[in-house]
MINUPA-305507 format. One record per residue (C-alpha): residue in three letters; chain; x, y, z. Coordinates in Angstrom, 3 decimals, padded with zeros to 6 digits. Each point is the difference from the previous one (the first is absolute). Example, Ala and Ser with C-alpha at 12.3 -4.5 7.8 and 13.67 -1.06 7.14 Angstrom:
2
fidren:vexmar:X:Y:Z
ALA:A:012.300:-004.500:007.800
SER:A:001.370:003.440:-000.660
//
This chain:
133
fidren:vexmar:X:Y:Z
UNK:A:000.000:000.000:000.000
UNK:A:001.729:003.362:-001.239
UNK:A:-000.901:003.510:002.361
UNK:A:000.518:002.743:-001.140
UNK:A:000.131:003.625:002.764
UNK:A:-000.232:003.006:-002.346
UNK:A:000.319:002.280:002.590
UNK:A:003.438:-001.134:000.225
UNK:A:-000.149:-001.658:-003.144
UNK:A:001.564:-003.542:001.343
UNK:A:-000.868:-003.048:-002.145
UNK:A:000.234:-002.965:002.512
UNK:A:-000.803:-003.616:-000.602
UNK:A:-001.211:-002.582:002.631
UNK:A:002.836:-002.897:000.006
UNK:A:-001.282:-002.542:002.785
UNK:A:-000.649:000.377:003.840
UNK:A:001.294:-000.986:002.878
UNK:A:-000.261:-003.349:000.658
UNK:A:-001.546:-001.649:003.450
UNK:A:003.099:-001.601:000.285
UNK:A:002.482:002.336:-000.232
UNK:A:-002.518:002.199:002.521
UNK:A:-000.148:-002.853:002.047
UNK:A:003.664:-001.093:000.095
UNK:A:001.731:003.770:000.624
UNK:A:-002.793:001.046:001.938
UNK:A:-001.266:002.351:-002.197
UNK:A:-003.805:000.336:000.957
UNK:A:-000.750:003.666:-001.183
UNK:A:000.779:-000.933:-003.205
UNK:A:-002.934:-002.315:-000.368
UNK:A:-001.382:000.127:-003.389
UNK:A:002.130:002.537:-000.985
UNK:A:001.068:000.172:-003.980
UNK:A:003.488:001.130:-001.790
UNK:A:000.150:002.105:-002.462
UNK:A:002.916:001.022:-002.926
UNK:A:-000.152:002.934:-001.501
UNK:A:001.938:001.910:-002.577
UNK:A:002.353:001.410:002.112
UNK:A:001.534:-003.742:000.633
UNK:A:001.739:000.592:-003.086
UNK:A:002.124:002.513:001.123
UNK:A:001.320:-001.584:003.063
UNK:A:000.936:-003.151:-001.435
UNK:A:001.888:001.491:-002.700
UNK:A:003.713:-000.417:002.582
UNK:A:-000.726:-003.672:000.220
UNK:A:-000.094:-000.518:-004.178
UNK:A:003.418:-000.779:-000.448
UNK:A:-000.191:-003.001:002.974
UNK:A:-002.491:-001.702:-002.311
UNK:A:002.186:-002.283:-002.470
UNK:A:-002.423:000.997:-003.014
UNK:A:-002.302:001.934:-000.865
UNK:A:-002.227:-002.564:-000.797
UNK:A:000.274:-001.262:004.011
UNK:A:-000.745:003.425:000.491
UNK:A:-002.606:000.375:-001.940
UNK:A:-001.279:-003.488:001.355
UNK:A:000.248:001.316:003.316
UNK:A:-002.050:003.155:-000.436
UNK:A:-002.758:-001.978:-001.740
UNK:A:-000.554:-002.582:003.098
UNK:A:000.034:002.135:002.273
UNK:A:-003.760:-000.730:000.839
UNK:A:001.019:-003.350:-000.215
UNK:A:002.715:000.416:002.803
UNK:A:-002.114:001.646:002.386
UNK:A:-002.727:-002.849:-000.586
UNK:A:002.207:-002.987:-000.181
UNK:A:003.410:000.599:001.970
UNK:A:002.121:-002.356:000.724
UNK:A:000.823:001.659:003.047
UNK:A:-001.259:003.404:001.877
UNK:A:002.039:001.175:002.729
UNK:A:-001.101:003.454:002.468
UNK:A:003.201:002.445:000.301
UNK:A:-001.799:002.084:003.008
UNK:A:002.854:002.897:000.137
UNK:A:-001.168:000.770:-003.431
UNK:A:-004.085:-001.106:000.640
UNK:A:000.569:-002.318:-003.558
UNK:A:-000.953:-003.124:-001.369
UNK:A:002.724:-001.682:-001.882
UNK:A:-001.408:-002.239:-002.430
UNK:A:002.349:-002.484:-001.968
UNK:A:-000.699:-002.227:-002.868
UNK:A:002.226:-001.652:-002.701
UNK:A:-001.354:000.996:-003.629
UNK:A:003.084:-000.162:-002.060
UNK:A:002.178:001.207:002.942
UNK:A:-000.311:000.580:003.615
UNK:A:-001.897:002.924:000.340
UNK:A:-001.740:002.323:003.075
UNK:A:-002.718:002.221:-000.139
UNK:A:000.178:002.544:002.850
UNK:A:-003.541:001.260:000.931
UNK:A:-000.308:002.678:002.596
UNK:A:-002.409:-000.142:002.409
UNK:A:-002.419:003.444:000.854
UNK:A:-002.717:000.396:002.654
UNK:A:-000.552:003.358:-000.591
UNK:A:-003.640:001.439:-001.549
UNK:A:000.282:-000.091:-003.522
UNK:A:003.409:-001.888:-000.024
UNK:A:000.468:-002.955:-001.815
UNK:A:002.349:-003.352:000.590
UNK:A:002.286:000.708:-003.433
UNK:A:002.410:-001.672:-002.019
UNK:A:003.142:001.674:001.111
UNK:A:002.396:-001.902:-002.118
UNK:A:001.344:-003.143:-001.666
UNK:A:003.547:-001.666:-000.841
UNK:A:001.756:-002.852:-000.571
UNK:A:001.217:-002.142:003.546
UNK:A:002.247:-002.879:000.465
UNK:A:-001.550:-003.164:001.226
UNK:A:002.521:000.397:002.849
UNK:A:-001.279:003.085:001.183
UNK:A:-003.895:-001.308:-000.314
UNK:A:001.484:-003.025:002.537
UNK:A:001.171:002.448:002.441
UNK:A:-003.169:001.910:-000.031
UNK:A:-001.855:-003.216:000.587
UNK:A:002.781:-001.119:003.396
UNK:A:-001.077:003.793:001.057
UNK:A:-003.401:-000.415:-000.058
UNK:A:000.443:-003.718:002.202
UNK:A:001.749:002.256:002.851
UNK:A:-002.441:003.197:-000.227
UNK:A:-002.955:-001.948:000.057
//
């Protein structure tokens, strides 16, 4: 589903919601039923991680599933410095989407970013979330 604000003129574009499960594992209760949104701003603060992708087509890939990431991860980890949800999934690479979580009135949860990630890092993030939880 595509919004659009005029009076700010954002074009945003519902990408999945928080799942039960993740709520349920990290604790996350006021985010019950909450959705994520991407919008066209995304674009501009992924453009520093390009280069880590190791084509364009991966890139391209990446950018494409993103829906499919947030939907289907293969893993979803809470950094709560940063109040985000790190989602991982392989497509043709490693990859995380970073989605930042907003309580605020009129604030969504948004797609902050995405890059490439080693699986080594993803297996770290995965001990971490054994000894937080």
């Amino acid at each position: 589903m595509v919004v659009i604000n005029m009076s700010k003129k954002q074009i945003k574009k519902i990408v999945g919601v928080i799942s039960n499960d993740i709520i349920d594992k990290y604790k996350l209760y006021d985010y019950k039923n909450t959705t994520i949104v991407q919008s066209l701003d995304l674009y501009l603060h992924i453009t520093k991680h390009i280069s880590e992708f190791s084509s364009v087509d991966n890139y391209n890939k990446a950018i494409t599933n993103i829906e499919n990431i947030i939907n289907n991860p293969l893993f979803v980890y809470y950094d709560k410095c940063k109040n985000s949800l790190l989602y991982f999934k392989k497509i043709e690479e490693n990859v995380c989407v970073v989605v930042k979580l907003n309580l605020q009135k009129n604030k969504d949860n948004y797609v902050a970013t995405i890059y490439p990630i080693s699986e080594n890092k993803i297996q770290k993030y995965i001990e971490k979330s054994y000894i937080i939880n």
